[in-house]
N, C-alpha and C positions, 0 to 999 in steps of 0.2 A: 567515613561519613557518607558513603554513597547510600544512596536511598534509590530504591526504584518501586515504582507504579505500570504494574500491567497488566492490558484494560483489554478485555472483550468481551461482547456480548452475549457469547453464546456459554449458556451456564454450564453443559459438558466439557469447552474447553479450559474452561476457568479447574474447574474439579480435578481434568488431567494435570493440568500444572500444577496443582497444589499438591495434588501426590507423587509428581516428583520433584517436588524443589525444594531442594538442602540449603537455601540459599535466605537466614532471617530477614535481609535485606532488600528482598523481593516481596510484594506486596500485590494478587492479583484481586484486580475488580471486575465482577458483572455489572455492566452498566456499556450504555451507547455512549462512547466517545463523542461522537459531534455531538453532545447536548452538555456535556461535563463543561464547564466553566473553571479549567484549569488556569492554575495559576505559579510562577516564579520556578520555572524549569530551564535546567538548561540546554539537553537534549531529549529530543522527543524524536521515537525512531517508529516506523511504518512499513511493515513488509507485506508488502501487498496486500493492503486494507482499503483505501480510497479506491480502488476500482469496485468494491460492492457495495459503497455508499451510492445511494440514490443521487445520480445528477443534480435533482433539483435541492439537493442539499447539501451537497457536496462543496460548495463554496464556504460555505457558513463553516464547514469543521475546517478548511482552509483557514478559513477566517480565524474561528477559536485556537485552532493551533499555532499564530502567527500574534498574537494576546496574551495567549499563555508562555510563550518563553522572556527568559531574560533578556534583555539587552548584549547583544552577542551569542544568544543561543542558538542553537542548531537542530536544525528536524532534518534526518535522514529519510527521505522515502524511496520506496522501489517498487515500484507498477508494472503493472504486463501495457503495452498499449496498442495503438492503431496504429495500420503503416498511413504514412500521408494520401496515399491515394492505393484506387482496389489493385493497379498491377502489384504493388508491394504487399498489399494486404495479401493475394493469393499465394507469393511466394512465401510471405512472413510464415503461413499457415502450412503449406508444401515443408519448407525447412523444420518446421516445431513438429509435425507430424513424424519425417522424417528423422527425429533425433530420437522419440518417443519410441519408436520403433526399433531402433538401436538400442533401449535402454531394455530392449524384451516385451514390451507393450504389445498387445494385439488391435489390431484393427478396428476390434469389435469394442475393446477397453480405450480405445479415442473414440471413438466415436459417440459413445456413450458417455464421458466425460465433459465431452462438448456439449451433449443433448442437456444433460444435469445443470452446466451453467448457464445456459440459457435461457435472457431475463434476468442473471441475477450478478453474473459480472457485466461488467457496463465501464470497460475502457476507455481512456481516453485516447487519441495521439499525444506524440510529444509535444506538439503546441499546444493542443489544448490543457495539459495540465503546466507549463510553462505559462499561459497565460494567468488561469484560477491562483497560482504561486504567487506573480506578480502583483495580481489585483487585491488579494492577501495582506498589499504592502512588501514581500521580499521582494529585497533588490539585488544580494550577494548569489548566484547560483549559479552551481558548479554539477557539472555533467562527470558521476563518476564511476559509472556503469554500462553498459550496451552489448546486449547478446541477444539476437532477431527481434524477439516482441517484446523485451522487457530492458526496462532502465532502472537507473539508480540515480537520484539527484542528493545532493548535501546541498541546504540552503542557510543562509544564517541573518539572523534577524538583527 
């Protein structure tokens, strides 16, 4: 009886997933998420989606996302974020660089990866999306991820 619903906006990645998924029970939408008026779910999972949601509305799919599940549902997310202040944020960036580069990356391909998201990811810190959680209404949340600039929260409604 599992059903699944997965949502992105961008109509090319919807198309790629549809050409490869064996899967009837999979069901992709085009359509923006924070405006979707979802309803009676039990888990709703997010891999690094809220960080390119515009700040000023970034509450609001908070919001919708904390509405839309059942009572005891669960929204997995996992964000890239901010270190609490710039000495972490340089080293955060020094280590991420540093791994990328180990992975065979050139200098010139961060660099230019950085330049492309700029403007358009828009991280929070840990508190600050620890806060937008809370204000949401979650009260259960559970830290179940951490590797330099990115987390993994399970929260349950």
């Amino acid at each position: 009886d599992l059903s699944i619903k997965a949502v992105d906006i961008e109509e090319d990645m919807i198309k790629e997933a549809n050409s490869r998924n064996y899967n009837e029970n999979i069901e992709f939408i085009c359509e923006n998420f924070v405006y979707n008026k979802y309803n009676s779910y039990d888990v709703i999972i997010s891999f690094y989606t809220m960080q390119f949601v515009p700040p000023s509305i970034r509450q609001e799919a908070f919001n919708n996302i904390f509405k839309s599940l059942n009572w005891g549902g669960t929204f997995l997310f996992f964000e890239k974020v901010r270190a609490p202040d710039a000495r972490f944020q340089d080293l955060s960036n020094q280590l991420y660089a540093e791994y990328k580069e180990s992975k065979g990356f050139s200098a010139e391909q961060i660099a230019n990866k950085s330049k492309s998201l700029k403007g358009v990811l828009e991280p929070f810190s840990t508190q600050g999306n620890l806060e937008m959680i809370k204000r949401a209404s979650f009260v259960d949340i559970w830290p179940i991820f951490k590797w330099i600039c990115f987390e993994g929260f399970c929260v349950v409604k």
